[in-house]
KOLMILO-940105 format. One line per 10 residues: number of its first residue (from 1); their letters; for each residue z, x, y of C-alpha. Coordinates in steps of 0.001 Angstrom, whole numbers. Each point is the difference from the previous one (the first is absolute). Layout:
N
NUM = A = Z/X/Y | ...;
END
This chain:
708
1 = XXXXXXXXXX = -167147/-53634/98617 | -3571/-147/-999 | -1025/1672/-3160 | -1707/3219/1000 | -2172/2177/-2333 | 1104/3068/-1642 | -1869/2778/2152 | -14/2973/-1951 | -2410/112/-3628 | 2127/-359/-3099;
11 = XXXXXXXXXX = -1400/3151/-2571 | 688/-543/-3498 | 1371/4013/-416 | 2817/-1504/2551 | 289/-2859/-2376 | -363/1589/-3810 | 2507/2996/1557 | 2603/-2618/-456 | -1106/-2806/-2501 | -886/1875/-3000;
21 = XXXXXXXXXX = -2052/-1440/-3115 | 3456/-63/-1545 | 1888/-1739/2552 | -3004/-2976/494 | 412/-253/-3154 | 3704/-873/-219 | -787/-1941/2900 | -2258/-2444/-1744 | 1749/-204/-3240 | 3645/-635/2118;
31 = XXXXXXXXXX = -1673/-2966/2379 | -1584/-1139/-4030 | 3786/-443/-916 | 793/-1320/3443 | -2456/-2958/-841 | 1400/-174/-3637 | 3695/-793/1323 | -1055/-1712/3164 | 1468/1973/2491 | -948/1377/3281;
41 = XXXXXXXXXX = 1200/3487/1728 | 722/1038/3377 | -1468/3655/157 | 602/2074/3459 | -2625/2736/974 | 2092/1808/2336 | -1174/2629/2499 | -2700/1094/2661 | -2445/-3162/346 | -3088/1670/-1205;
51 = XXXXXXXXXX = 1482/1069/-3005 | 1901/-3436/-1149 | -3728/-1476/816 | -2110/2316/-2096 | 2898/-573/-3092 | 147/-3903/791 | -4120/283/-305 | -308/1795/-3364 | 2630/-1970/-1081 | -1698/-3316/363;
61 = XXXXXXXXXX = -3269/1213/73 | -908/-1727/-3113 | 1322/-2914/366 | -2768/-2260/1895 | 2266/-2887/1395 | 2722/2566/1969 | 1305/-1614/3434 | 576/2814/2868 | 2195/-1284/3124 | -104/2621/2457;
71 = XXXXXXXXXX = -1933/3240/519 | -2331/531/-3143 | -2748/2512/-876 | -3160/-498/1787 | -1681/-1571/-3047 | 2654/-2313/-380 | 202/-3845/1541 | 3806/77/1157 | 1529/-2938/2093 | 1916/252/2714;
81 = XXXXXXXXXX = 3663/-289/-1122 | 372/-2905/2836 | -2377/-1684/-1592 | 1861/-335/-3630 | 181/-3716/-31 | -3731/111/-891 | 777/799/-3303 | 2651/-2843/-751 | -853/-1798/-3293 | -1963/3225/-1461;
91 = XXXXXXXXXX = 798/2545/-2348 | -317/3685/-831 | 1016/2488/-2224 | 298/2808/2449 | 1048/-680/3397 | 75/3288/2533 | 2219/-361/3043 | -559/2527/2538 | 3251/584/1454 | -1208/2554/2494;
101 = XXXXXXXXXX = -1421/-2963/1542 | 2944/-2014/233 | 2814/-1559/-2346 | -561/-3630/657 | 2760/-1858/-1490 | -1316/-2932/-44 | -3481/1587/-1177 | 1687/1961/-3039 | 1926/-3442/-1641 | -3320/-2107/242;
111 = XXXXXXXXXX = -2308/2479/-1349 | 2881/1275/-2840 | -830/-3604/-1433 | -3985/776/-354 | 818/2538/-2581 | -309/-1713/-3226 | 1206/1285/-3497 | -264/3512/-771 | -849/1178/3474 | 1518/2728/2657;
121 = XXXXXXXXXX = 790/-510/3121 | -831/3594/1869 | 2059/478/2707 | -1511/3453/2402 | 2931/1328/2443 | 798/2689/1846 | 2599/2671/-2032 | 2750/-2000/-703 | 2402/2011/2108 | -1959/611/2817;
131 = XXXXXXXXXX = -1689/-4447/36 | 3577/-1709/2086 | -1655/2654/2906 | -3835/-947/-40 | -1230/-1681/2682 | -1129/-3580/-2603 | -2394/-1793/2130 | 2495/-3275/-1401 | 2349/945/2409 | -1684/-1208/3277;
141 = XXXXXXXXXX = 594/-3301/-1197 | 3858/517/712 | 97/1639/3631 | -1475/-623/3549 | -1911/2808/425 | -2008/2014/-2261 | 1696/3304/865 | 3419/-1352/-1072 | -1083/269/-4114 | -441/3684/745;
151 = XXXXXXXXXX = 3236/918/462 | 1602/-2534/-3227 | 1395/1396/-2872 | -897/-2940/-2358 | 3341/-1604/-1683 | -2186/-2610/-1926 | -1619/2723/-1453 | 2852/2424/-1052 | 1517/-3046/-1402 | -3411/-504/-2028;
161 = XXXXXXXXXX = -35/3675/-1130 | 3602/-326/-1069 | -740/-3516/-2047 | -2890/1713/-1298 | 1960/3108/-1425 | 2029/-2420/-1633 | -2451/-1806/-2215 | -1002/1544/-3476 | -3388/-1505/-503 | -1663/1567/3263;
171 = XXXXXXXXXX = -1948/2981/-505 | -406/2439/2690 | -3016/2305/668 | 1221/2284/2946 | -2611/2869/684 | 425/3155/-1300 | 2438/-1285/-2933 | -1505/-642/-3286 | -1562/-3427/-1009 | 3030/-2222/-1153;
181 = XXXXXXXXXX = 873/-530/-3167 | -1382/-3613/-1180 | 2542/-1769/-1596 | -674/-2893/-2910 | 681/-3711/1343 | 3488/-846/155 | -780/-2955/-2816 | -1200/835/-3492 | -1198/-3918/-366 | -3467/-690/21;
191 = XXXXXXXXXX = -604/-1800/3031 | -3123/-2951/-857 | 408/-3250/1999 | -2422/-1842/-2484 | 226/-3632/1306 | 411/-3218/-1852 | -2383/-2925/138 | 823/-987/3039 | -1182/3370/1365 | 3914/539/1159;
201 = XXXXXXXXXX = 1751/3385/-1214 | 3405/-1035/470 | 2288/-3361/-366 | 571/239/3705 | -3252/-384/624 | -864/-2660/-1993 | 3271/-1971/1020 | -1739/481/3718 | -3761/-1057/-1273 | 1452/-2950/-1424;
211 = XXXXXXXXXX = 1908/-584/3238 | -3221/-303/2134 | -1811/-2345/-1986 | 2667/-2082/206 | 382/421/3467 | -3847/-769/454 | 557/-3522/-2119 | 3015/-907/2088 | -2161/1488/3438 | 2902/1910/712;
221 = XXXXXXXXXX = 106/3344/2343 | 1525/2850/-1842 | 775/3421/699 | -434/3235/-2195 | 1990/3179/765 | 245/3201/-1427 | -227/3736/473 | -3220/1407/-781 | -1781/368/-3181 | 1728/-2707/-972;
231 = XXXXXXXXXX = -2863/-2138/-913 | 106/-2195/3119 | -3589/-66/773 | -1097/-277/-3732 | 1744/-2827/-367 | -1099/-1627/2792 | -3995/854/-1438 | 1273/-1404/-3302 | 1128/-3315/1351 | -3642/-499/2254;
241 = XXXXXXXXXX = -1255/258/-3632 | 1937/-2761/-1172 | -166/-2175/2902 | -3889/187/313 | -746/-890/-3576 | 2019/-2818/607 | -1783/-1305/2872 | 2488/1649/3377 | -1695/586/2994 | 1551/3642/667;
251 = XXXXXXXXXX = -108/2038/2918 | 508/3735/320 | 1451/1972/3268 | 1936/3028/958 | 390/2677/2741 | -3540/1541/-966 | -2467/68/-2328 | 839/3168/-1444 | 3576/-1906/-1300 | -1427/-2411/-2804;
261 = XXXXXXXXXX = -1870/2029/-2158 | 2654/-77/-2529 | 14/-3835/471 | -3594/-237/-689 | -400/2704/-2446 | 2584/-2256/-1935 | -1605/-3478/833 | -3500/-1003/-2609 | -1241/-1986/2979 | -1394/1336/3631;
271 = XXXXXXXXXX = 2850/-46/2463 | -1587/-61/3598 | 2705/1899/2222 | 599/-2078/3452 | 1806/1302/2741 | 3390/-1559/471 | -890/-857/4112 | -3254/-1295/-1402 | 1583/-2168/-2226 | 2282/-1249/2403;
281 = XXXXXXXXXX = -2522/-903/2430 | -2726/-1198/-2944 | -398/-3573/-1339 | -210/1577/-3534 | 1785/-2143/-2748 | 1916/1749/-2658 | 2981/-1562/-2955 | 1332/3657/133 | -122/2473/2606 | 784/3725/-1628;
291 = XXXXXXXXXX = 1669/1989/2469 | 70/3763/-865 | 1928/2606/1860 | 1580/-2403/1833 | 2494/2180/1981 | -2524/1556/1552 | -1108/-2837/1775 | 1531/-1785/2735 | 2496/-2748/-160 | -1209/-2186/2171;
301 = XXXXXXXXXX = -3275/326/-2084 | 1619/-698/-3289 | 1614/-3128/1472 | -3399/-1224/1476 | -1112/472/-3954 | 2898/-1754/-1223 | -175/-3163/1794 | -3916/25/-613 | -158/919/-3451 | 2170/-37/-3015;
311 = XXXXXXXXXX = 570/3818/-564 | 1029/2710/-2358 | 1252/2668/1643 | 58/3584/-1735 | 2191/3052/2126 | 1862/2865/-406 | 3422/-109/1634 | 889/3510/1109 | -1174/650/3578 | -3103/2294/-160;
321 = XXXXXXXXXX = -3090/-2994/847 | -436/-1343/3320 | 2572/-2035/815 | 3252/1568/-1960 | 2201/-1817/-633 | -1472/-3323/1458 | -1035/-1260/-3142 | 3246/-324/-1468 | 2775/-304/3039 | -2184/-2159/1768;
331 = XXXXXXXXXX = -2832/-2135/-1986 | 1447/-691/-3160 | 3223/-1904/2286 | -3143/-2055/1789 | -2257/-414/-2674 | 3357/-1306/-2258 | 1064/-2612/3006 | -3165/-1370/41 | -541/-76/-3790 | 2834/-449/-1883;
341 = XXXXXXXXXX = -1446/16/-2978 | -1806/3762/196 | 152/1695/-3096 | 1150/3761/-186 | -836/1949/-2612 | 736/3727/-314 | -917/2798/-2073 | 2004/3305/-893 | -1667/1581/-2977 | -2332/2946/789;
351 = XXXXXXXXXX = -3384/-1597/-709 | -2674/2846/997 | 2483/3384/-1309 | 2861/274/-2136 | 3228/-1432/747 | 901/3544/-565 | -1861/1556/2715 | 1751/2557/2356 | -2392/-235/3044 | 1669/-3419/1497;
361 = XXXXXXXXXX = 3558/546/-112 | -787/2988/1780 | -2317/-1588/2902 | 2686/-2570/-6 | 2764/2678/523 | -2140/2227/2159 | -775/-3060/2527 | 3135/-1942/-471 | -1094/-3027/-1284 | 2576/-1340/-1996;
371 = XXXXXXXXXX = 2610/643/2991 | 3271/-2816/-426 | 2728/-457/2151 | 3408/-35/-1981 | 1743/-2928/-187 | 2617/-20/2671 | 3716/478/-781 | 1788/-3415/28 | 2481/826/2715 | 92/2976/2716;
381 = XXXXXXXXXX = 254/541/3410 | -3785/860/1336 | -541/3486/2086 | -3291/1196/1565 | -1045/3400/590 | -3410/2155/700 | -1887/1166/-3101 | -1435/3532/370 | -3610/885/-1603 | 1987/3058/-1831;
391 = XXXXXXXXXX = 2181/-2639/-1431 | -2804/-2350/-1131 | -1736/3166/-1715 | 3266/1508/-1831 | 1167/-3471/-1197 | -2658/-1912/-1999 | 2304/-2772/-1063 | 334/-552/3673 | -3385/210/961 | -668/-2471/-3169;
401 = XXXXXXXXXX = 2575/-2582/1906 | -1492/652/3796 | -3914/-767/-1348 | 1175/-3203/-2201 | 1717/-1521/2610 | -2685/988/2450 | -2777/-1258/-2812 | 2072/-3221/409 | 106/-595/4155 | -3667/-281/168;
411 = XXXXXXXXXX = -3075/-1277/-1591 | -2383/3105/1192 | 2467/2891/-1377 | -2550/2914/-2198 | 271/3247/-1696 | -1312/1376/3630 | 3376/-1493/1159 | 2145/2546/-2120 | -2162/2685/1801 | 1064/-1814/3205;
421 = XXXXXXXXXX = 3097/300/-324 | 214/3674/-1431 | -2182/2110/1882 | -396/-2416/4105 | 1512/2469/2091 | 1301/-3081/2394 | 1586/-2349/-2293 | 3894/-1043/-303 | 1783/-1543/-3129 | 3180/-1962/191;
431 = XXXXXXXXXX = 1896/-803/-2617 | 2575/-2445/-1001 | 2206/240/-2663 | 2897/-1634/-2287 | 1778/2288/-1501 | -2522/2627/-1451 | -2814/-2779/-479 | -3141/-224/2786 | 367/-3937/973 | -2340/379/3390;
441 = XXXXXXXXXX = -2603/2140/1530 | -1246/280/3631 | -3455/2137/649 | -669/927/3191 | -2977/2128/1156 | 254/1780/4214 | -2683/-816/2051 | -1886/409/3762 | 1958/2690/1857 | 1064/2825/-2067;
451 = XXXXXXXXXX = 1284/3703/-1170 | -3341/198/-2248 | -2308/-2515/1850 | -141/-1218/3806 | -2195/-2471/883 | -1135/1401/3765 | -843/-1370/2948 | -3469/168/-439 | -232/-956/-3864 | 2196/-2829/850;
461 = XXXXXXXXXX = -2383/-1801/2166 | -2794/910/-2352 | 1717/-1931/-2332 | 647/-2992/2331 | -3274/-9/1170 | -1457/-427/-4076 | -1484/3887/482 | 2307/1774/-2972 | 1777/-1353/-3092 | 2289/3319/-894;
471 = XXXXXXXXXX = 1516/-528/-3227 | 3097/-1258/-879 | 2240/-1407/3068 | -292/-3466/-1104 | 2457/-1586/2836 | -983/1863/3044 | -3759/-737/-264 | -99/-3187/-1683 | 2622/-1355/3211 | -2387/2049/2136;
481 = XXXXXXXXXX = -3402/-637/-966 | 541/-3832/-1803 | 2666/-821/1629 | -718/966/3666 | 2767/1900/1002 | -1260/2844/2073 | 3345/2343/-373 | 386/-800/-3454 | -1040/3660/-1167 | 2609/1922/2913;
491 = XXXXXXXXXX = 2968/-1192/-2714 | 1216/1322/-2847 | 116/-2291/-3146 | 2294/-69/-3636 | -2160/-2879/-1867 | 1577/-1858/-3066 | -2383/540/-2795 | 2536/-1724/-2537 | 3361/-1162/-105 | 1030/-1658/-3569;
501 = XXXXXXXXXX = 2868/-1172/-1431 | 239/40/-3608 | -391/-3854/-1480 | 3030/457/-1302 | 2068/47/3211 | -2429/-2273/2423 | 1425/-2873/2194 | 3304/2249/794 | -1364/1329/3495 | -543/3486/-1829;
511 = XXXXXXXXXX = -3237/59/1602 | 1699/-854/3322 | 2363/2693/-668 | -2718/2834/-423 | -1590/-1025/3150 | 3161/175/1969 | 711/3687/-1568 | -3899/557/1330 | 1163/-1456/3389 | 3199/2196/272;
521 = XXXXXXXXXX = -2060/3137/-740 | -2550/-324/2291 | 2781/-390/2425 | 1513/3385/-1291 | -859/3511/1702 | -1650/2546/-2400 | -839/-2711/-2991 | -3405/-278/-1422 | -574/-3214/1913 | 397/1844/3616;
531 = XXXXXXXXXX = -3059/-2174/1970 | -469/-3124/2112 | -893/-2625/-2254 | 941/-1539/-4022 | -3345/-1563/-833 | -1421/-1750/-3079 | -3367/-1775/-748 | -336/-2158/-2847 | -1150/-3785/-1223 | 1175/-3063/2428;
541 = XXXXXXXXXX = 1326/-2209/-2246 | 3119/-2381/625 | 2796/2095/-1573 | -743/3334/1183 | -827/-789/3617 | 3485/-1491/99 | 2008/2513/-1903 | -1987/2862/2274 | 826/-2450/2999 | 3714/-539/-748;
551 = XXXXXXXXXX = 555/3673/226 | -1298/464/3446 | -3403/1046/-692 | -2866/-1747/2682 | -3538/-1178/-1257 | -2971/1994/2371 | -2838/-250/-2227 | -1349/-2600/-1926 | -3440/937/-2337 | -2804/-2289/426;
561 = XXXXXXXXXX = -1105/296/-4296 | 1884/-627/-2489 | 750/2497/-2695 | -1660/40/-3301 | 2624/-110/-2075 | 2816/-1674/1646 | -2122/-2649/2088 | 2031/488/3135 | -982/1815/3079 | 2090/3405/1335;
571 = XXXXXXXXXX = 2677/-339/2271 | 1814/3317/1527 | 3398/-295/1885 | 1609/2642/1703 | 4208/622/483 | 133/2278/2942 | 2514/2526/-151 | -285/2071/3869 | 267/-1689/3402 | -3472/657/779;
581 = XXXXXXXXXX = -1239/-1700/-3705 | 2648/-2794/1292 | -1742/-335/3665 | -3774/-514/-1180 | 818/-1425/-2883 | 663/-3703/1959 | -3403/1014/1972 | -1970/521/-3666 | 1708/-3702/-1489 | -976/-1773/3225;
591 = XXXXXXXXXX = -3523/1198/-496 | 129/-550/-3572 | 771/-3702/1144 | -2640/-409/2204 | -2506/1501/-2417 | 1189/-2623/-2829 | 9/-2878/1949 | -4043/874/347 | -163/-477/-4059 | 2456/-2172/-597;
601 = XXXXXXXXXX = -2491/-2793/-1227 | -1033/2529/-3050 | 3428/1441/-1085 | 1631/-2555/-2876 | 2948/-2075/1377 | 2419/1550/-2554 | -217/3309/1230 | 138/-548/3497 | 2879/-2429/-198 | 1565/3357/-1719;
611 = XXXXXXXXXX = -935/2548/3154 | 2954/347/2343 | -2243/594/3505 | 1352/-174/3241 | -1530/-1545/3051 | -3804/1108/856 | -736/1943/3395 | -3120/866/834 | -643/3638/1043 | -3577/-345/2288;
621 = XXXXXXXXXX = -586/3543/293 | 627/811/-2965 | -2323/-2403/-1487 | -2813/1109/2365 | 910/3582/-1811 | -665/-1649/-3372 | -3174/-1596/1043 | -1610/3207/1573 | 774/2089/-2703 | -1416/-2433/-2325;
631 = XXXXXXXXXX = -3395/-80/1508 | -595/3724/1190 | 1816/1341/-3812 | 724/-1071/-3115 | 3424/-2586/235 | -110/-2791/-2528 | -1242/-3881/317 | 3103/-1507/-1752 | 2284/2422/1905 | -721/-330/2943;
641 = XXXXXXXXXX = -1753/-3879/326 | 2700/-1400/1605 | 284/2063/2850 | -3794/-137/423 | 329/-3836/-135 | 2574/707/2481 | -1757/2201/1908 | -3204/-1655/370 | 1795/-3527/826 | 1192/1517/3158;
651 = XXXXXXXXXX = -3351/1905/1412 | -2579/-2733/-1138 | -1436/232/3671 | -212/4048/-401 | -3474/213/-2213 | -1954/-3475/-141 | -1247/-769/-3412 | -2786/-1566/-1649 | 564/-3526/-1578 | -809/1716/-3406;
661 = XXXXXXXXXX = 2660/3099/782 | 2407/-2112/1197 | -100/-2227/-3754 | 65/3484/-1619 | 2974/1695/1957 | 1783/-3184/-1040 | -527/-144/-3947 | 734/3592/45 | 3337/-666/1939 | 659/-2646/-2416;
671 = XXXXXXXXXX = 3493/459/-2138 | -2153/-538/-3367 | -3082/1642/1220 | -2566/1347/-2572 | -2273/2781/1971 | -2885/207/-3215 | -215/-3901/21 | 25/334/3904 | -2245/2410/-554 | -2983/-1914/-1817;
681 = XXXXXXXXXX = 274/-3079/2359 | -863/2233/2998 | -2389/2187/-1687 | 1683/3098/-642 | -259/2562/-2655 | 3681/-650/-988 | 3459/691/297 | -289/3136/1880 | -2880/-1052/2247 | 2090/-3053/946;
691 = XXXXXXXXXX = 3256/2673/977 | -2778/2035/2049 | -1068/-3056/1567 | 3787/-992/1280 | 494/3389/1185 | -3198/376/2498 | 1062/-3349/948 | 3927/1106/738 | -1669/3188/1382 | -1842/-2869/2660;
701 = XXXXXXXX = 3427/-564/1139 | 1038/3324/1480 | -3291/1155/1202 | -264/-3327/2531 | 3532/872/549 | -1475/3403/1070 | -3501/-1130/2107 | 3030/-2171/1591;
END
């Protein structure tokens, strides 16, 4: 949600009722010891929003370089907590996080990383008993319709109150009680990181500064990974140092702007910041190419960068930046294959607070971060049963083992993705097991026709005809509005989100196994998976689309982009568990054929030598459906440009064309058309004016069908 201003004045007599001379005081000289031992708090104003506001203002009222995210006095510059990768690479020593306008997991472990030594972390929330209830604006994120997060009782956050009553370093503010008392630093040591004459504070760090210069002599990529305030980005400043006085041509990029200051502010020489698409497209020359941030930029980026430049990537690991877990499930493999020789250097010691400081261990354990599987028992027979949300919430050792091995089946997994699975009201967890240990998970989210959503009549063919996007419902309106399928939204849906196997226990048909169970319950009266399909949608490489294939599961969309991360395009399959899923189910493949032999000259040979499709039958009417609702509403080029290829093959004689329409119709019926270049060459505005111009002349079509 947007950061909104805080409407009502803030008077000082409010303020000075609570925060007395005496207690700023204390205040000050406690955050003067904070700084002393390095450490950084975690300090709750809980209560009505006004209240934790005005507190959270007089409390950082003197401090000029304060961050708000969230709702903020109307004097105040707050960001939008959506917006929190702004401040990636910065630091302050008092961050406020408005709660009241939504506990953004992902938003709370980046910006817990800004707060450098000696600073607080303000957390404002509703009364602690009373917050699992309130209506956080996160939770639209998690259902299908807004009115759904009204009626959830928040297990995320009663597991986050309960973690939080736990730890002995947070200090709690809850109105009407009296200010806390603040408690000395847990560490007595002077905390000074005075660095040596290499500018590094610890031996790690100059280990990994000598490790880059001799990765720059030997023009070798090499990666640098860490958790933050670390020293990542410093380093990286203090090696453009070295590597310009000695003559390097060096490069700077990252997601933004806003993410290098600490490299420049740690670099003697001007570091111009390019933009990592600008680079890739640029005829710029560079020995070294600093990459900063690096998770939060896409994958197929970074590889662009890779083969073009010899880089030094810099990222965090834990799944908070833009692409998760990319970075390190699915880059580092690449980048490694292609360059054996990458260096990898990481760092552990605390470089920016104590390596006594309370505040991380506690985002960590708030957010889950360090979640690990167990290592499996060595023998056992394996049994699979449902996992109930009351089960996940009472047993935290469990929940620990669910999220590793969940962290481990894909690349995008978050902090938002414990939320997910907590507090969505339509999600199912399966769970296998040897002996007592979890060895495999399956994650499976209900969608199109259901108890707390049906997609009607009339919003169905909204969505087919490109007029509505409802949240959620991935399946039903992807196969309906991409993939063409006009019934796809009159069926009820149980998509795959995950299914993992622990390492451990791969290549045993475990995974096999779990599907199978999935299978047999779907089949079962009165189990969570009552419906009329088993779908999943994920990357189409090789090995999945034949281990999905092998268990019965049919290929009916294929994407036309490739993912950032992953580099493949999506591919959903369907298992269809009633008779009438069973019946159109052979109609939906034969039209999937059809529609891919139109594109087979731009899908790569591996994947389509992979896709089981039966034989192609063309549907006539149905592809005169297609084209009319593309050019009277909104259906999509790349969905639908096979069946107005199709379409306009067999009714040339129906609306005569001009030499110059009939060369346009063509290039934008092309397999590999471009509309914006198509655009330009027949004087268009662009991308958009080109679509209009296709549908007025589709719309030609039917209205000489009409006059006829």
């Amino acid at each position: 949600m947007p950061a909104r201003s805080f409407p009502k004045p803030l008077y000082h007599s409010q303020v000075d009722a609570y925060l007395t001379p005496e207690l700023r005081q204390q205040w000050h000289k406690w955050r003067q010891h904070l700084c002393l031992s390095g450490e950084r708090r975690l300090f709750i104003l809980s209560g009505e929003q006004h209240w934790a506001i005005s507190q959270a203002h007089a409390l950082s009222a003197s401090i000029t370089e304060s961050l708000w995210l969230g709702t903020a006095p109307t004097n105040i510059n707050a960001l939008a907590i959506s917006k929190f990768k702004m401040v990636l690479g910065q630091e302050y020593p008092v961050l406020i996080f408005n709660a009241f306008s939504g506990l953004h997991p992902d938003a709370l472990g980046a910006v817990a990383g800004t707060i450098s030594a000696g600073g607080i972390l303000i957390l404002l929330c509703p009364p602690l008993a009373s917050w699992p209830e309130y209506q956080d604006p996160d939770l639209v994120r998690y259902v299908a319709q807004a009115e759904q997060a009204q009626t959830i009782k928040s297990s995320f956050l009663t597991r986050f109150i309960r973690l939080l009553a736990q730890d002995r370093h947070r200090l709690l503010w809850a109105q009407g009680q009296p200010f806390p008392h603040l408690a000395s630093p847990s560490s007595t040591l002077l905390w000074q990181p005075y660095p040596d004459r290499s500018s590094c504070l610890n031996n790690e760090q100059r280990d990994s500064l000598a490790g880059l210069l001799i990765a720059a002599r030997q023009r070798s990529p090499l990666i640098l990974t860490a958790d933050r305030g670390r020293g990542k980005s410093t380093l990286l400043g203090l090696a453009a140092t070295r590597l310009i006085k000695r003559g390097y041509r060096v490069l700077l990029t990252a997601p933004s702007p806003n993410a290098i200051c600490q490299v420049q502010a740690h670099c003697s020489f001007p570091l111009t910041f390019y933009a990592p698409d600008t680079l890739v497209e640029s005829s710029l020359a560079a020995d070294i190419l600093l990459v900063d941030e690096a998770a939060a930029i896409p994958v197929s980026l970074l590889l662009k960068l890779a083969a073009k430049y010899c880089c030094f990537f810099s990222s965090t690991l834990h799944g908070y930046e833009g692409t998760g877990l990319g970075f390190q499930l699915k880059f580092l493999p690449q980048l490694l294959a292609l360059f054996p020789n990458t260096h990898h250097y990481q760092l552990h010691i605390p470089a920016r607070w104590s390596s006594h400081d309370p505040l991380e261990p506690l985002v960590f354990k708030l957010l889950a971060l360090n979640a690990r599987a167990l290592p499996p028992p060595a023998a056992g027979t394996p049994y699979i049963r449902w996992l109930t949300n009351a089960e996940l919430l009472d047993d935290e050792p469990l929940l620990q083992q669910v999220f590793g091995l969940l962290t481990l089946a894909h690349y995008q997994t978050r902090p938002s993705d414990l939320r997910h699975l907590l507090d969505a009201p339509e999600l199912s967890l399966a769970a296998m097991f040897c002996q007592q240990t979890l060895i495999g998970v399956a994650l499976l989210n209900t969608e199109g026709q259901s108890q707390a959503f049906a997609l009607d009549p009339r919003l169905s063919q909204e969505i087919w005809r490109g007029q509505r996007r409802p949240r959620g419902h991935l399946l039903p309106q992807s196969l309906a509005f991409h993939g063409g399928f006009q019934h796809a939204c009159y069926f009820r849906y149980h998509r795959i989100m995950r299914i993992v196997v622990h390492p451990h226990c791969q290549q045993q048909g475990l995974g096999s196994q779990l599907l199978h169970w999935l299978q047999q319950q779907a089949n079962t009266p009165n189990t969570p998976l009552s419906g009329d399909f088993l779908g999943a949608s994920f990357g189409a490489s090789p090995e999945l689309l034949t281990f999905w294939q092998k268990n019965y599961f049919r290929p009916l969309r294929l994407g036309h982009t490739q993912d950032n991360v992953s580099g493949l395009p999506a591919v959903m399959m369907l298992w269809p568990v009633t008779e009438a899923a069973i019946d159109i189910l052979a109609d939906w493949q034969a039209q999937f054929s059809n529609d891919l032999a139109h594109y087979l000259p731009t899908i790569e040979r591996l994947i389509y030598r992979h896709l089981q499709v039966v034989a192609p039958r063309v549907n006539a009417e149905l592809d005169r459906q297609r084209a009319y609702d593309f050019a009277f509403y909104h259906r999509d080029l790349m969905a639908d440009q096979g069946a107005l290829a199709r379409f306009t093959a067999h009714h040339k004689s129906v609306s005569p064309l001009s030499i110059s329409q009939q060369q346009f119709l063509a290039e934008m019926l092309r397999p590999s058309a471009q509309p914006s270049k198509i655009a330009k060459n027949h004087r268009l505005d662009g991308y958009k004016s080109a679509i209009a111009q296709l549908r007025k002349l589709m719309q030609g079509f039917f209205n000489a069908t009409c006059k006829r």
